[in-house]
LORO-152166 format. One record per residue (C-alpha): residue number from 1; residue in one letter; x negated, y, z negated. Coordinates in Angstrom, 2 decimals, always signed. Layout:
// residues N
<NUM,'A',<X,Y,Z>>
...
END
This chain:
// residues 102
<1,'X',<-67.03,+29.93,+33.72>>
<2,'X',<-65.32,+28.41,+36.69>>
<3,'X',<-62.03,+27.36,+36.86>>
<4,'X',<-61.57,+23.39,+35.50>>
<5,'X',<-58.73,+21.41,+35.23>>
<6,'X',<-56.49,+21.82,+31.73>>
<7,'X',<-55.94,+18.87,+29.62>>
<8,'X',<-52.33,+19.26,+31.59>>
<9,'X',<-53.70,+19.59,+34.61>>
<10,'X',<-51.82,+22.82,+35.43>>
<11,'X',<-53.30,+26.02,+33.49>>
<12,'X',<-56.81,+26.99,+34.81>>
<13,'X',<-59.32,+26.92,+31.81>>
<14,'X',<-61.40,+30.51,+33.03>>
<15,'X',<-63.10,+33.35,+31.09>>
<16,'X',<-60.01,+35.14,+31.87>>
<17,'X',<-57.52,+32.76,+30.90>>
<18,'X',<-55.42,+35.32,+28.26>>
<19,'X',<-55.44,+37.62,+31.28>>
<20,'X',<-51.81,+38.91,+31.77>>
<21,'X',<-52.12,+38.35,+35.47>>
<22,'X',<-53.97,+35.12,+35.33>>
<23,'X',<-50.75,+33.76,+33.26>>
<24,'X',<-47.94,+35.37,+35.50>>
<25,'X',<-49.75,+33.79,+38.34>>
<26,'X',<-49.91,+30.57,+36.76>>
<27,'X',<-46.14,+30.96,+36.33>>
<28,'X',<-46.19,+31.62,+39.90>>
<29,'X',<-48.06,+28.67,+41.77>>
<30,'X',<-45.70,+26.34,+39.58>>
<31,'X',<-42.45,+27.34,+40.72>>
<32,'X',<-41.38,+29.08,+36.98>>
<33,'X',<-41.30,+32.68,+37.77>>
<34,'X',<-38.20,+34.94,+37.96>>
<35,'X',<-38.64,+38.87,+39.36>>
<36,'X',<-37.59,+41.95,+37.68>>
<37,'X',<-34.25,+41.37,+38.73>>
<38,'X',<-33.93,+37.91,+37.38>>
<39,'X',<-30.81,+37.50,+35.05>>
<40,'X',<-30.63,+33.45,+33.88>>
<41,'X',<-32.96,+35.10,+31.08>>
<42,'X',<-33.80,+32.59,+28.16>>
<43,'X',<-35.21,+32.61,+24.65>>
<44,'X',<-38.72,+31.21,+25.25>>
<45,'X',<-39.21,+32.60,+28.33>>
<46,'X',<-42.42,+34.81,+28.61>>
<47,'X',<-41.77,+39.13,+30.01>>
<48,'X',<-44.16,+40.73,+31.96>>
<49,'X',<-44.60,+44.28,+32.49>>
<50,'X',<-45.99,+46.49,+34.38>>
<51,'X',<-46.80,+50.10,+32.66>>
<52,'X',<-47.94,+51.62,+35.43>>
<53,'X',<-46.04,+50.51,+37.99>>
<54,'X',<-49.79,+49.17,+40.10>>
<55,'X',<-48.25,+45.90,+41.01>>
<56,'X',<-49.86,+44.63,+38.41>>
<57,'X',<-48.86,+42.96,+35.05>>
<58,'X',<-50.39,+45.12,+31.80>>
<59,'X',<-48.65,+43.60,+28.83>>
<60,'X',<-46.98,+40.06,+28.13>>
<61,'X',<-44.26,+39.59,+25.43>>
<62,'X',<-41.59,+36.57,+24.05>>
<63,'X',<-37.81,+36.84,+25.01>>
<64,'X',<-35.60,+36.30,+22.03>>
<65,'X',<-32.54,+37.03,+24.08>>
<66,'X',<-30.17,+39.07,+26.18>>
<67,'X',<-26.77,+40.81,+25.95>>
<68,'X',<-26.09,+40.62,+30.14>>
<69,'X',<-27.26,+43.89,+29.87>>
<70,'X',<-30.55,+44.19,+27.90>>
<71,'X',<-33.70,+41.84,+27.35>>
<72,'X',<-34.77,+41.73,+23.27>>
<73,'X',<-38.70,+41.04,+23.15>>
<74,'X',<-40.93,+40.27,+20.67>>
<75,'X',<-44.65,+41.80,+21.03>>
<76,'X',<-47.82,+41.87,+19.22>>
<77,'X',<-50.36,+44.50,+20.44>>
<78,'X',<-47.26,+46.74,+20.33>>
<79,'X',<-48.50,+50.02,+18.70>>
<80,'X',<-51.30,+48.01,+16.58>>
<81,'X',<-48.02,+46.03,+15.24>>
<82,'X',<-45.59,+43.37,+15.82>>
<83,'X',<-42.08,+44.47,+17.46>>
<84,'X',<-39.28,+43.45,+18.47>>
<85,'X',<-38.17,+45.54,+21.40>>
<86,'X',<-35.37,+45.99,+24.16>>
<87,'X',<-35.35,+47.10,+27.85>>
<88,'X',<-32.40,+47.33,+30.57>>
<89,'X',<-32.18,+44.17,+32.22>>
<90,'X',<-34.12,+45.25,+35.59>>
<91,'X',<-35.76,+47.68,+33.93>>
<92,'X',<-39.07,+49.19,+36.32>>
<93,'X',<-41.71,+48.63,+33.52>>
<94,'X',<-40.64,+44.95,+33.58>>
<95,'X',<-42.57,+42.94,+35.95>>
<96,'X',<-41.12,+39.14,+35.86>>
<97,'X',<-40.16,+36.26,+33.88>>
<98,'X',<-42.57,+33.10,+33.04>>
<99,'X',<-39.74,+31.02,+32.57>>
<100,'X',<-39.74,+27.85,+30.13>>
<101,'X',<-37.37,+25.90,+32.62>>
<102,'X',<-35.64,+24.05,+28.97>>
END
């Protein structure tokens, strides 16, 4: 399928659209993206990471808050299961932030 216009004009509509690296891009080209060592973390912002440390974004989850020091997630696909989980704030495996701009 070839990329068409969304009904908002800014997500591509693809075969790949769920892609982890076809979101974070998205995030990207529309000037809502924070790096690894982003810290204005919100809930509703979206957490990439990056297992294998490729450059590459493996798994996407839900931030539903930080302490200054650690990032709480939630994640389906997370050992067949929904978890909440936590990382360091900077943490390698995380790759950036889609953020919600509220």
């Amino acid at each position: 399928m070839k990329n068409m216009p969304s009904a908002s004009g800014n997500y591509p509509i693809t075969s790949n659209n769920a892609y982890c690296q076809t979101v974070a891009d998205n995030f990207k080209s529309i000037g809502q993206w924070g790096d690894r060592g982003y810290t204005n973390i919100v809930a509703g912002d979206t957490i990439f990471f990056d297992w294998q440390g490729d450059g590459h974004t493996d798994h996407i989850g839900l931030v539903i808050g930080t302490d200054g020091t650690n990032v709480y997630t939630v994640e389906g696909n997370s050992g067949d299961a929904v978890k909440v989980k936590s990382y360091p704030v900077g943490s390698s495996v995380i790759y950036g932030y889609g953020l919600m701009n509220y």
